[in-house]
PyMOL Python script that loads the backbone (N, CA, C, O; Angstrom):
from pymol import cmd

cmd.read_pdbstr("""\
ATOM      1  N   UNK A   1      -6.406   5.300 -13.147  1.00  0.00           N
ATOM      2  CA  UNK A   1      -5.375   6.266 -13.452  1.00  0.00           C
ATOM      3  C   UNK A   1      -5.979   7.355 -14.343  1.00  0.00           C
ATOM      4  O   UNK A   1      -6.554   7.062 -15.392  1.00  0.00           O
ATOM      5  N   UNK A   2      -5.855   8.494 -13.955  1.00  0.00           N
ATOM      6  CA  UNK A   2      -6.201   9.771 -15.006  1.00  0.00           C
ATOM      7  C   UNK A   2      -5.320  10.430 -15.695  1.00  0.00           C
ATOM      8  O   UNK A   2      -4.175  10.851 -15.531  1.00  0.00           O
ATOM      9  N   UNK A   3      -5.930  10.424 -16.314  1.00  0.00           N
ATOM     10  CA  UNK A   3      -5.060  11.379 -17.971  1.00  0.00           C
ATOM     11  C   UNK A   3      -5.156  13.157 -17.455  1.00  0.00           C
ATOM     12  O   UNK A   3      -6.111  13.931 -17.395  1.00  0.00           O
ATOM     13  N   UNK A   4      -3.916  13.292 -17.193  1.00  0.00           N
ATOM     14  CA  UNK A   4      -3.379  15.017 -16.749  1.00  0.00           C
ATOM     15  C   UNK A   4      -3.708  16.095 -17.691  1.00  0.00           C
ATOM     16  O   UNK A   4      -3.352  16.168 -18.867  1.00  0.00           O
ATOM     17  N   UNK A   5      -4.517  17.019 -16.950  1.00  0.00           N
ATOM     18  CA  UNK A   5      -5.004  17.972 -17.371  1.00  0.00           C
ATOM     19  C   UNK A   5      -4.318  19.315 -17.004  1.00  0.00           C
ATOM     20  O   UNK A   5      -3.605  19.342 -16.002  1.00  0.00           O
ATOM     21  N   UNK A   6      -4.506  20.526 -17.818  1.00  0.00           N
ATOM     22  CA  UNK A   6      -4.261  21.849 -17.107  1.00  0.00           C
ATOM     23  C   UNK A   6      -5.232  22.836 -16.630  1.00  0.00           C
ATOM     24  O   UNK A   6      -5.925  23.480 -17.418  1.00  0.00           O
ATOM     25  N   UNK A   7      -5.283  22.935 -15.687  1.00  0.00           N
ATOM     26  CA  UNK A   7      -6.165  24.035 -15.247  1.00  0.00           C
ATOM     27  C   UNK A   7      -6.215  25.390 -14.818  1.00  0.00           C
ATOM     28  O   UNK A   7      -5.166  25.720 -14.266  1.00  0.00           O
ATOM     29  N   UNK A   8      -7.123  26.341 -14.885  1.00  0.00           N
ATOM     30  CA  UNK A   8      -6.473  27.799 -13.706  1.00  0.00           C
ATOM     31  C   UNK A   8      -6.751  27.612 -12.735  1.00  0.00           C
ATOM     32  O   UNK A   8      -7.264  26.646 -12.170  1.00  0.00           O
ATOM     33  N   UNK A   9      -6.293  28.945 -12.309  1.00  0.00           N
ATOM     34  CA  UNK A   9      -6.857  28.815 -10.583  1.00  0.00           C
ATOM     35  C   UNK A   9      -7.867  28.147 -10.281  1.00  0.00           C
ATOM     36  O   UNK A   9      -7.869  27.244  -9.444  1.00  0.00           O
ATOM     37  N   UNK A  10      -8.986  28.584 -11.040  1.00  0.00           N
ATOM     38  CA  UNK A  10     -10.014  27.933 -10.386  1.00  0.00           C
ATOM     39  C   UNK A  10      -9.794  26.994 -10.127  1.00  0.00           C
ATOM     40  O   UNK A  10     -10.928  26.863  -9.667  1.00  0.00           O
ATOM     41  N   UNK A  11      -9.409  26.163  -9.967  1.00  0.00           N
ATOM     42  CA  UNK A  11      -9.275  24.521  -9.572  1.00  0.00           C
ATOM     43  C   UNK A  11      -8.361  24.355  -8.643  1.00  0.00           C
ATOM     44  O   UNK A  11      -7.995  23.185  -8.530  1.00  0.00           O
ATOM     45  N   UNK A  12      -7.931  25.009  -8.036  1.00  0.00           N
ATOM     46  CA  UNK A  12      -6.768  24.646  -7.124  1.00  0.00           C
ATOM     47  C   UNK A  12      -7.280  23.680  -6.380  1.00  0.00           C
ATOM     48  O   UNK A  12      -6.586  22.665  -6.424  1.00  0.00           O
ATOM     49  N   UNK A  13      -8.672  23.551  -5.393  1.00  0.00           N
ATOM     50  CA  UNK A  13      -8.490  22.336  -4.728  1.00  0.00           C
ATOM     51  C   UNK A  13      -9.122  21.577  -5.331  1.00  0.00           C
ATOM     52  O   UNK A  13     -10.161  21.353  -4.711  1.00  0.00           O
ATOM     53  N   UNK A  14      -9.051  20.853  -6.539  1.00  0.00           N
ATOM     54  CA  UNK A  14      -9.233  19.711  -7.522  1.00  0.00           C
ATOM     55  C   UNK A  14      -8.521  18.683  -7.045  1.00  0.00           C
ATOM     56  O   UNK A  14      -7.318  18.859  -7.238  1.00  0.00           O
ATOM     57  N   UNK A  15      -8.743  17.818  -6.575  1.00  0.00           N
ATOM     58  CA  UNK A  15      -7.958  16.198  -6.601  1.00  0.00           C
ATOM     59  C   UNK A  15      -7.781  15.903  -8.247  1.00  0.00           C
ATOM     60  O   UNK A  15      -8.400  16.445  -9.163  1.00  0.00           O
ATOM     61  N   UNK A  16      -6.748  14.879  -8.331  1.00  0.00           N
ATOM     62  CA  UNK A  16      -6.478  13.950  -9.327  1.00  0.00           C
ATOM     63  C   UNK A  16      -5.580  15.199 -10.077  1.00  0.00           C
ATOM     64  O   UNK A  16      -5.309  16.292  -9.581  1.00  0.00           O
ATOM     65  N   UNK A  17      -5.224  14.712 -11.363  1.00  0.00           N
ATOM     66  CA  UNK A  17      -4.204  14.638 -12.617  1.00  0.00           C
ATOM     67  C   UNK A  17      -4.224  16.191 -12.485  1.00  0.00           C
ATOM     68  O   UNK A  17      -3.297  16.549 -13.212  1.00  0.00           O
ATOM     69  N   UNK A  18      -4.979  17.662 -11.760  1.00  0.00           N
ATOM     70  CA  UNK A  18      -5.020  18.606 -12.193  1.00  0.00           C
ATOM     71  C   UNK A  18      -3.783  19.214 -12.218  1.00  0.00           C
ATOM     72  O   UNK A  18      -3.172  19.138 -11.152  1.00  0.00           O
ATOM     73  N   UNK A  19      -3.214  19.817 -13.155  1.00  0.00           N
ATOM     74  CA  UNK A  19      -1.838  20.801 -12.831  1.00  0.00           C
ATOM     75  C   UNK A  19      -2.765  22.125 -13.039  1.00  0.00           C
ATOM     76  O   UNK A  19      -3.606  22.382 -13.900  1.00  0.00           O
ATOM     77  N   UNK A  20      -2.390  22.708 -12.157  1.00  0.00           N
ATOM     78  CA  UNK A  20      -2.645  24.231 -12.176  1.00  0.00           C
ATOM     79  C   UNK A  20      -1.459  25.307 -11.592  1.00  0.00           C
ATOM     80  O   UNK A  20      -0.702  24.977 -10.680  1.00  0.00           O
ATOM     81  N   UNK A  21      -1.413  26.530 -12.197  1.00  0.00           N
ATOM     82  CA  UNK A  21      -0.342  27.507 -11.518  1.00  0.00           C
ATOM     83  C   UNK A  21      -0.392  27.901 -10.102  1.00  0.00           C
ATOM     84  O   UNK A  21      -1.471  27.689  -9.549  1.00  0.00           O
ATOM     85  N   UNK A  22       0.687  28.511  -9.289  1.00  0.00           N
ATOM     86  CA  UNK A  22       1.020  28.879  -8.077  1.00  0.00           C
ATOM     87  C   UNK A  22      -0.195  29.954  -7.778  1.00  0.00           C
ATOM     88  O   UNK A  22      -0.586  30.416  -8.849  1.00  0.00           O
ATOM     89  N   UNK A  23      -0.800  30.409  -6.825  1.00  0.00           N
ATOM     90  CA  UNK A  23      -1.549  31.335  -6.195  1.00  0.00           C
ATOM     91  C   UNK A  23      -0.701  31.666  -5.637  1.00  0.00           C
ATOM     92  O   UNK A  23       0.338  31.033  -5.452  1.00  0.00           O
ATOM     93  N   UNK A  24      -1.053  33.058  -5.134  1.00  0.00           N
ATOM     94  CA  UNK A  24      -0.119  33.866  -4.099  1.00  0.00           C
ATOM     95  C   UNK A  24      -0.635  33.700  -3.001  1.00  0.00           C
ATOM     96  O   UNK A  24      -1.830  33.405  -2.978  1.00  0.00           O
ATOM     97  N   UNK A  25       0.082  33.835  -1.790  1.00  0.00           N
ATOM     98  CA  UNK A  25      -1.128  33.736  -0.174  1.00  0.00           C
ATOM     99  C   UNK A  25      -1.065  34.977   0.091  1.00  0.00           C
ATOM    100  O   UNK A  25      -0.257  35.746  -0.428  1.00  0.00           O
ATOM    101  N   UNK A  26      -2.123  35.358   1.130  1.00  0.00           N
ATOM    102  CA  UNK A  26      -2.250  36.584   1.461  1.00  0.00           C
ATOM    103  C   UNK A  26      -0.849  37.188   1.850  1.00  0.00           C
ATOM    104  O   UNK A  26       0.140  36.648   2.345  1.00  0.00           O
ATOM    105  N   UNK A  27      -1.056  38.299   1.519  1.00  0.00           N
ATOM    106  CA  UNK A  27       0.328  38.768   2.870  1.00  0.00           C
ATOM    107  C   UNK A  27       1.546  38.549   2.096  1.00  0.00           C
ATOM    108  O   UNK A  27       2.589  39.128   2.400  1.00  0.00           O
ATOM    109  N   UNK A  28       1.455  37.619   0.964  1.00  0.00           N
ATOM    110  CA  UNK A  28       3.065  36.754   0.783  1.00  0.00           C
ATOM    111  C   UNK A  28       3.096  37.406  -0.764  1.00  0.00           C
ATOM    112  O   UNK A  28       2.159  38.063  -1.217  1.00  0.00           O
ATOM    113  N   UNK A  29       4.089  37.171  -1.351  1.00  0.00           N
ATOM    114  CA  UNK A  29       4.439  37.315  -2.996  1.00  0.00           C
ATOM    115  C   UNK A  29       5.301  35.733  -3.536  1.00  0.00           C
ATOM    116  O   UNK A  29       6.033  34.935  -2.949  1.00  0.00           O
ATOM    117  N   UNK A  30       4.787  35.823  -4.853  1.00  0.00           N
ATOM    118  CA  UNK A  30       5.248  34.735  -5.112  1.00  0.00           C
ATOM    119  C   UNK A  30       6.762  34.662  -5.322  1.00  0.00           C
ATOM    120  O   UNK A  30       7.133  35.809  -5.069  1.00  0.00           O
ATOM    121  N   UNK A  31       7.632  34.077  -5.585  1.00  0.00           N
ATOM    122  CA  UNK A  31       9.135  33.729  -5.474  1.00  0.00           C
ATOM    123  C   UNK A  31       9.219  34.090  -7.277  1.00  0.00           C
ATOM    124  O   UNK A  31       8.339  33.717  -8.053  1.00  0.00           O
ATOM    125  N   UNK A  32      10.429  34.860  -7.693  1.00  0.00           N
ATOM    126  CA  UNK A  32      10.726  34.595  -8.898  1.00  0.00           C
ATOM    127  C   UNK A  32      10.460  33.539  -9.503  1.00  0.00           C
ATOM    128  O   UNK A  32       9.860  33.583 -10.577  1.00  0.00           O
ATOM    129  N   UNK A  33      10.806  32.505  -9.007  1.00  0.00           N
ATOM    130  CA  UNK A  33      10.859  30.820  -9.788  1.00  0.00           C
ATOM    131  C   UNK A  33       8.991  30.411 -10.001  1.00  0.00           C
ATOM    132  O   UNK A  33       8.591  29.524 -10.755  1.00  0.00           O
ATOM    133  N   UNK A  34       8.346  31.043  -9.391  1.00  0.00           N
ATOM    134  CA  UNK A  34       7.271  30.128  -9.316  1.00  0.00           C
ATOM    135  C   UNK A  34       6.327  31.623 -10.093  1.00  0.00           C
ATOM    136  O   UNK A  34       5.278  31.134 -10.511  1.00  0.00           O
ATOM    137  N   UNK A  35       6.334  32.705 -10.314  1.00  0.00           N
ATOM    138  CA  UNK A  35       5.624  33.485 -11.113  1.00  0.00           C
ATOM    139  C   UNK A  35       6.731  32.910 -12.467  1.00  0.00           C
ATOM    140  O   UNK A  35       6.014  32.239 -13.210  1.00  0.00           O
ATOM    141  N   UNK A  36       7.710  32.932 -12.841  1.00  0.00           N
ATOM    142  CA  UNK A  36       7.994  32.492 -13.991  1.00  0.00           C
ATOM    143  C   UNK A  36       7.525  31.051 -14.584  1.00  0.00           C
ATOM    144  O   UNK A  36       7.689  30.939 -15.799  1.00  0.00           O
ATOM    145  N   UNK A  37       6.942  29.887 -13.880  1.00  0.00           N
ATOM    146  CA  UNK A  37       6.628  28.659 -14.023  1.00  0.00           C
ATOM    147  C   UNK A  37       4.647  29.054 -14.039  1.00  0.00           C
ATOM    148  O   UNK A  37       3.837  28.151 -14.247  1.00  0.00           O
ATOM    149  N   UNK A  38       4.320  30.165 -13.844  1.00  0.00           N
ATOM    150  CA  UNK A  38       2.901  30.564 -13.957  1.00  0.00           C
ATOM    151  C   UNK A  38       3.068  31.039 -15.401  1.00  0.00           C
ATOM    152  O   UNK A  38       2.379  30.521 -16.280  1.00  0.00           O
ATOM    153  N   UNK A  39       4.018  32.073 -15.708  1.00  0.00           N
ATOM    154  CA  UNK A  39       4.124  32.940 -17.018  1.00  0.00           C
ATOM    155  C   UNK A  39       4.182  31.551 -17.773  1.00  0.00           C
ATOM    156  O   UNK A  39       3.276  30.938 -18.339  1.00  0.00           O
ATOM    157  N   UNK A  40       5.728  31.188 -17.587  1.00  0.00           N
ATOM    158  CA  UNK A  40       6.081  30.371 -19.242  1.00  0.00           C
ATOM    159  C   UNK A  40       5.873  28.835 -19.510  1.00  0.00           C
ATOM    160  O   UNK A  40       5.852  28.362 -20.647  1.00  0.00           O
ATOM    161  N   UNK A  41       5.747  28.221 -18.548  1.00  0.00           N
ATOM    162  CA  UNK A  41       5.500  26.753 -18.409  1.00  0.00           C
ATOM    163  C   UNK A  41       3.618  27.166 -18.616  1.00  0.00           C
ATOM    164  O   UNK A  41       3.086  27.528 -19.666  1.00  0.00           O
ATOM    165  N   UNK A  42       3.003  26.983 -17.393  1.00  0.00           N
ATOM    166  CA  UNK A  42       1.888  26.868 -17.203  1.00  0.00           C
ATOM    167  C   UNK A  42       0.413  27.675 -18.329  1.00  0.00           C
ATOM    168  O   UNK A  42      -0.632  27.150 -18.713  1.00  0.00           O
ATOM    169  N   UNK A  43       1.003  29.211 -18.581  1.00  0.00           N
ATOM    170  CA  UNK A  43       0.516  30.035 -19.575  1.00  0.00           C
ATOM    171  C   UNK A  43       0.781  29.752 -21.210  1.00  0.00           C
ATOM    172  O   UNK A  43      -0.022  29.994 -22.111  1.00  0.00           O
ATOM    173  N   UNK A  44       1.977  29.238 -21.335  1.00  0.00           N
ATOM    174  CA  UNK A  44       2.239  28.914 -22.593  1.00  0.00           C
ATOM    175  C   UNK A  44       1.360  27.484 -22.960  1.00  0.00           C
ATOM    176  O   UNK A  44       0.566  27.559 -23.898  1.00  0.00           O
ATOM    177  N   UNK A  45       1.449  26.652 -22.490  1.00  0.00           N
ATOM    178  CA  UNK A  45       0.648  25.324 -22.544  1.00  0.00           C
ATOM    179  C   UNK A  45      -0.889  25.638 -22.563  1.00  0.00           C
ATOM    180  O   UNK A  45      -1.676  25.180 -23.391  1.00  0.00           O
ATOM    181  N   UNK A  46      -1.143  26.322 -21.728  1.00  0.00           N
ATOM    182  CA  UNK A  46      -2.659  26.936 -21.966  1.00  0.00           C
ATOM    183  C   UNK A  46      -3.219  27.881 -22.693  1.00  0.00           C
ATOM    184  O   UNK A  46      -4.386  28.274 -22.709  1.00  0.00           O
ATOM    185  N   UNK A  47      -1.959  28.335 -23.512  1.00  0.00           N
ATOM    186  CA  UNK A  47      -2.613  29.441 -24.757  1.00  0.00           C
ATOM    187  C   UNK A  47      -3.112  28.427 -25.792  1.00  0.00           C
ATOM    188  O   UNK A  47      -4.149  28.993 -26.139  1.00  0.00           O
ATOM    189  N   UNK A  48      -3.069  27.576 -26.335  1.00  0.00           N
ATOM    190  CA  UNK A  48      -3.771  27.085 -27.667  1.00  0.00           C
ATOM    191  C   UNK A  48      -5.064  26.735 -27.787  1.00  0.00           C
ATOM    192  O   UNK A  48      -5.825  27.034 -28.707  1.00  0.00           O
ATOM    193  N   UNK A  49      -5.381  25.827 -26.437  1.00  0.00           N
ATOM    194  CA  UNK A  49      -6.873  25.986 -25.876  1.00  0.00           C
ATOM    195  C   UNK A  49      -7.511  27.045 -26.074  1.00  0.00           C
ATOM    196  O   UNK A  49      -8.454  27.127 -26.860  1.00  0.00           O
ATOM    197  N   UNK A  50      -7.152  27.799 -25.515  1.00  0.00           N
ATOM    198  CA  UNK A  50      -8.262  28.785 -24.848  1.00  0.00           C
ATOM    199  C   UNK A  50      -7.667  30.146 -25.967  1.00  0.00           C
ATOM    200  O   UNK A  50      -7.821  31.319 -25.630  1.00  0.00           O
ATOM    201  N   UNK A  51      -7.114  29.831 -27.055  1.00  0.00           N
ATOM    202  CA  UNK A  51      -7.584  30.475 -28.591  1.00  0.00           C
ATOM    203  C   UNK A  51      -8.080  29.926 -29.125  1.00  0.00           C
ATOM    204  O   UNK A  51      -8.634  30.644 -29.957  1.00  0.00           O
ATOM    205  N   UNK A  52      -8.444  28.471 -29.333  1.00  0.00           N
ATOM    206  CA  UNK A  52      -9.337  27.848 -30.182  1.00  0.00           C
ATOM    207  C   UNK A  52     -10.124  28.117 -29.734  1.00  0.00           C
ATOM    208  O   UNK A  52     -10.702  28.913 -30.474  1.00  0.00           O
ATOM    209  N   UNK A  53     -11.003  27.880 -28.274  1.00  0.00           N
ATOM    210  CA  UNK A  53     -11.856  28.356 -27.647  1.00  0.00           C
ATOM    211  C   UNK A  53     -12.507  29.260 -28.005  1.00  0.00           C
ATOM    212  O   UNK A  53     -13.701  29.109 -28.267  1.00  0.00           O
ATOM    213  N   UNK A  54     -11.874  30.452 -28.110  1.00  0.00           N
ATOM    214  CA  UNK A  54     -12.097  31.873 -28.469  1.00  0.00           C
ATOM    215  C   UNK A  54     -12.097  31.818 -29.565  1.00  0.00           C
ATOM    216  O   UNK A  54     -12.926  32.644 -29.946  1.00  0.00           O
ATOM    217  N   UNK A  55     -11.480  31.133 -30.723  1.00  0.00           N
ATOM    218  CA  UNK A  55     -12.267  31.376 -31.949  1.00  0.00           C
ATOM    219  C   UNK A  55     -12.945  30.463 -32.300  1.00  0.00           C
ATOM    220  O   UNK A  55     -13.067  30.201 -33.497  1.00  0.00           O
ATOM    221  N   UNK A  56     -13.387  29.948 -31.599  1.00  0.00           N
ATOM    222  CA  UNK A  56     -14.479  28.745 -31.988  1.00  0.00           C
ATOM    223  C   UNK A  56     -16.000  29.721 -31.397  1.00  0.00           C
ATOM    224  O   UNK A  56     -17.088  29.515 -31.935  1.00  0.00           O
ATOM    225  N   UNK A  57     -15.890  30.457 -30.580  1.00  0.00           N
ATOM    226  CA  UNK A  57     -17.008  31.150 -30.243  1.00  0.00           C
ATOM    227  C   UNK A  57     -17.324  32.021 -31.446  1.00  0.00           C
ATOM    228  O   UNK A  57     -18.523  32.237 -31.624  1.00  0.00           O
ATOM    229  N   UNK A  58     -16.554  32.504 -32.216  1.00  0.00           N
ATOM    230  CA  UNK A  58     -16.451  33.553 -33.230  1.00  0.00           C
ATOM    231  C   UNK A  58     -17.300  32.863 -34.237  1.00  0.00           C
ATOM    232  O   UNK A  58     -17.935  33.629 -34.962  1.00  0.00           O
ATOM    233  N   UNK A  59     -17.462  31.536 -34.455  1.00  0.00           N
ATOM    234  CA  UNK A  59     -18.178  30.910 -35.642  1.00  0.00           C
ATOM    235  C   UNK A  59     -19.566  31.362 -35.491  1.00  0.00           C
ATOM    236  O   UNK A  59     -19.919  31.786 -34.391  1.00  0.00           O
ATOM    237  N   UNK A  60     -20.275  31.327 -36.328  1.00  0.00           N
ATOM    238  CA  UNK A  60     -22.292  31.809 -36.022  1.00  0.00           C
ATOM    239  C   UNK A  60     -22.207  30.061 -36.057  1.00  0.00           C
ATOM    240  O   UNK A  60     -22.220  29.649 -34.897  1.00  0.00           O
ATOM    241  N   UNK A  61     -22.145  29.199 -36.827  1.00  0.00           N
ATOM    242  CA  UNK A  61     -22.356  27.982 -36.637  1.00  0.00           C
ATOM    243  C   UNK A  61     -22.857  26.972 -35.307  1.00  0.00           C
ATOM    244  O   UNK A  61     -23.692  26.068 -35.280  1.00  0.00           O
ATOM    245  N   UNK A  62     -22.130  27.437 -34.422  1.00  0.00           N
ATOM    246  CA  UNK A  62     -22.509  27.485 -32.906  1.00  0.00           C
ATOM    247  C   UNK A  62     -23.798  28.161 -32.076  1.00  0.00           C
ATOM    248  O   UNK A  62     -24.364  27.703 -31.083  1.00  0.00           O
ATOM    249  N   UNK A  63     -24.065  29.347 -32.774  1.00  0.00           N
ATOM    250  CA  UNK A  63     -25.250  29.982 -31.720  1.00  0.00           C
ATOM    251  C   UNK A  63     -25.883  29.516 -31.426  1.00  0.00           C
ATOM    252  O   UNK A  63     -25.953  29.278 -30.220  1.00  0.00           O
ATOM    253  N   UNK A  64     -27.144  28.871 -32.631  1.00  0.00           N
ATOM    254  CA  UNK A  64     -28.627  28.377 -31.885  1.00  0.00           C
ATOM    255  C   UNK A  64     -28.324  27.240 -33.345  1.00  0.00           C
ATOM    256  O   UNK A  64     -28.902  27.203 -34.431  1.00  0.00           O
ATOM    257  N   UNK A  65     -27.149  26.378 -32.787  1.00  0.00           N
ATOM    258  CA  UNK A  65     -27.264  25.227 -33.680  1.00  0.00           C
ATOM    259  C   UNK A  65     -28.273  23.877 -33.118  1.00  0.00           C
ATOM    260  O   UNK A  65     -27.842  23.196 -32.188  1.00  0.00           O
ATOM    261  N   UNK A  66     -29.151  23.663 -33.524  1.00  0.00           N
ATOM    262  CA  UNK A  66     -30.172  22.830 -33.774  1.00  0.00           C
ATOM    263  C   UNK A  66     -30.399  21.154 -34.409  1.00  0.00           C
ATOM    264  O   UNK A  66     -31.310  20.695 -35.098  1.00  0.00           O
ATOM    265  N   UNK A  67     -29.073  20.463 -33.808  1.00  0.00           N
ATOM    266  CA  UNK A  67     -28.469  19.650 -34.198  1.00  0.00           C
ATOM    267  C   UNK A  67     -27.750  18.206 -33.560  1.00  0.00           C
ATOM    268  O   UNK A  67     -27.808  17.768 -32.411  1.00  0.00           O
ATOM    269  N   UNK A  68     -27.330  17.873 -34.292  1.00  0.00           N
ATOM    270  CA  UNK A  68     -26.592  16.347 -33.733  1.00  0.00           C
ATOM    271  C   UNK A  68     -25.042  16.580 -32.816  1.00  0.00           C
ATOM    272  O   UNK A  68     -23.927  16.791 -33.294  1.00  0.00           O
ATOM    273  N   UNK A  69     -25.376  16.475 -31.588  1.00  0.00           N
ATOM    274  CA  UNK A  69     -23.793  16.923 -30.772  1.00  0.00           C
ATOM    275  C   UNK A  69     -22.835  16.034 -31.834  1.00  0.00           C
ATOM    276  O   UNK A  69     -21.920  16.821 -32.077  1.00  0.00           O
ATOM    277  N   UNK A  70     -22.667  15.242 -32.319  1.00  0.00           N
ATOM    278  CA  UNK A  70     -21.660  14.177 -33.481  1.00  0.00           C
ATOM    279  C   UNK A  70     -21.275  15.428 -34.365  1.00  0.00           C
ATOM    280  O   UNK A  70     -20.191  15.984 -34.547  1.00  0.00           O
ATOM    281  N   UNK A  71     -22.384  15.644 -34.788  1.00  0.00           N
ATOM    282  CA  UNK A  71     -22.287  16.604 -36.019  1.00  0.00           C
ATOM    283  C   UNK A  71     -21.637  17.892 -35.367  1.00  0.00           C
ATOM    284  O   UNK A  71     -20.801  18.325 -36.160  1.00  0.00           O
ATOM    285  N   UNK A  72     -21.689  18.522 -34.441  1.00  0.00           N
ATOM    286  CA  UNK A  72     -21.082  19.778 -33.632  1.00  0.00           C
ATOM    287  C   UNK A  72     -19.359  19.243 -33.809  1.00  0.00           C
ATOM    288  O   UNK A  72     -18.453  19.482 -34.607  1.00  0.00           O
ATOM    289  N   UNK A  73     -19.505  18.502 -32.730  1.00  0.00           N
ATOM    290  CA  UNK A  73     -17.665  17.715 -32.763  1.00  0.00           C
ATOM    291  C   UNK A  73     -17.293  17.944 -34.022  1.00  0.00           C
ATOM    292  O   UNK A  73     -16.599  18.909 -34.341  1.00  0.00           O
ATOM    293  N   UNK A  74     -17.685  17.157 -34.750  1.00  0.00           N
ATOM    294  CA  UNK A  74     -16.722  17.282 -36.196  1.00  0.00           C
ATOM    295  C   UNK A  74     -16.627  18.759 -36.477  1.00  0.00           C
ATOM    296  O   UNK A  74     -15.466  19.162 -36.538  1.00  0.00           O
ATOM    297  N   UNK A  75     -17.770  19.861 -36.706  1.00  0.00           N
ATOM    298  CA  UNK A  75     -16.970  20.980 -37.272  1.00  0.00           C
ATOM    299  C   UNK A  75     -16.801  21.090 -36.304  1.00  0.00           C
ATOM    300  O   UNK A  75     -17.797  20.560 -35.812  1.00  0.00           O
ATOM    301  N   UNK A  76     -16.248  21.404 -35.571  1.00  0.00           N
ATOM    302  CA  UNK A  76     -15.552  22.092 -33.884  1.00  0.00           C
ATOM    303  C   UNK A  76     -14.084  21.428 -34.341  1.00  0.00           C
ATOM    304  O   UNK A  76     -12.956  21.811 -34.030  1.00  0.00           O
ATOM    305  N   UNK A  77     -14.393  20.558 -34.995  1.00  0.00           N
ATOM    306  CA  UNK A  77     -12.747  19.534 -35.217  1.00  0.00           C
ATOM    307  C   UNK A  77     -12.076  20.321 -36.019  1.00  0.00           C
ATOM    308  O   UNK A  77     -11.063  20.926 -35.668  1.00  0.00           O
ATOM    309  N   UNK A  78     -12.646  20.383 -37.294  1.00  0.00           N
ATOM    310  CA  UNK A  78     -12.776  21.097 -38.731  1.00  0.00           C
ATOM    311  C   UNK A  78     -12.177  22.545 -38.743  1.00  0.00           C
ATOM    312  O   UNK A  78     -11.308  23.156 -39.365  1.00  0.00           O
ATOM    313  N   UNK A  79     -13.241  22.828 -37.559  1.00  0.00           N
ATOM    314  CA  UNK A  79     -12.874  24.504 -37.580  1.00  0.00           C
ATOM    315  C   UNK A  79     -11.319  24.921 -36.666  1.00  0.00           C
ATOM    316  O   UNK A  79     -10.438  25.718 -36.986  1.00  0.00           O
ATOM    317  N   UNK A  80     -11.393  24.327 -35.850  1.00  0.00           N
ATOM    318  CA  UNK A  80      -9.592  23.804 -34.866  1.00  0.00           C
ATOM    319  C   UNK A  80      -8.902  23.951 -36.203  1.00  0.00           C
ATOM    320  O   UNK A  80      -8.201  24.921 -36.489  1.00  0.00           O
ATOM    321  N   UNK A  81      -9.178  22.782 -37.117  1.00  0.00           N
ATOM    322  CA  UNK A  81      -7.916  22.101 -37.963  1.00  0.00           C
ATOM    323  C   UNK A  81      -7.828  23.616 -39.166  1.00  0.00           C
ATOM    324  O   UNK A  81      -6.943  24.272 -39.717  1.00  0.00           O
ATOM    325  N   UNK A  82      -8.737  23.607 -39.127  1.00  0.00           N
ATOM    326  CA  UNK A  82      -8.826  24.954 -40.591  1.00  0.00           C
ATOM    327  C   UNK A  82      -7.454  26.219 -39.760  1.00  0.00           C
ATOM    328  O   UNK A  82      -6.271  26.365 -40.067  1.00  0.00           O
ATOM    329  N   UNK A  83      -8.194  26.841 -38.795  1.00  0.00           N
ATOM    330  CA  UNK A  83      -7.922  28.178 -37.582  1.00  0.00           C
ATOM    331  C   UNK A  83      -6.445  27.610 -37.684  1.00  0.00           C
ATOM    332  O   UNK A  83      -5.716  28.124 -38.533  1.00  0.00           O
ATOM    333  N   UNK A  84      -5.798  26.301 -36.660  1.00  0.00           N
ATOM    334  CA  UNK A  84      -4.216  26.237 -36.401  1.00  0.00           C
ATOM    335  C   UNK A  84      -3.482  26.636 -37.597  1.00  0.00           C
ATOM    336  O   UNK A  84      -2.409  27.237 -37.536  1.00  0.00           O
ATOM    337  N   UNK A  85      -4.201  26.221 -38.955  1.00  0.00           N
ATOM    338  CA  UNK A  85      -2.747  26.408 -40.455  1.00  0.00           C
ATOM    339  C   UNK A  85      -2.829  27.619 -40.730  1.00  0.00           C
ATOM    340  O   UNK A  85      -1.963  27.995 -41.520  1.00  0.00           O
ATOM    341  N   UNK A  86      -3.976  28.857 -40.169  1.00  0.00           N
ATOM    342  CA  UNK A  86      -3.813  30.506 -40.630  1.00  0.00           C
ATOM    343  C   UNK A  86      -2.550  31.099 -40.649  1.00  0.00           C
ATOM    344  O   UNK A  86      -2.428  32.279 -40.978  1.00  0.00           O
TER     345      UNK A  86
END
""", "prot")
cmd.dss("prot")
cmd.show_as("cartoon", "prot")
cmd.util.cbc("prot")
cmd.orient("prot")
């Protein structure tokens, strides 16, 4: 059994736990109901990621760190926990 993930497009043909948003098909437009379940369901759940993300790139700590992946995790943890209480 897998533990459910969110993904973008890119993954649409992913097997297993992936949730990802509606694509449009050629030719077609998406339905009110299903660009609003891209906007506020699917986009909202995936904004916190992918700002930590983005400010986790912002650290120099990361560039040409020279080090114990253990030791990375924790500040990567650190720096999450610090960034969410701004």
């Amino acid at each position: 059994m897998g533990i459910p993930a969110l993904a973008d497009l890119a993954y649409l043909g992913a097997d297993g736990t992936f949730a990802t948003g509606r694509r449009r098909r050629p030719g077609q437009e998406l339905s009110p109901r299903q660009k609003s379940l891209n906007k506020a369901a699917h986009a909202r759940l995936c904004y916190p990621v992918e700002r930590g993300m983005a400010r986790l790139k912002t650290w120099r700590i990361f560039r040409k760190a020279r080090c114990s992946p253990t030791w990375l995790t924790t500040a990567a943890k650190a720096i999450l926990t610090l960034e969410s209480y701004r």
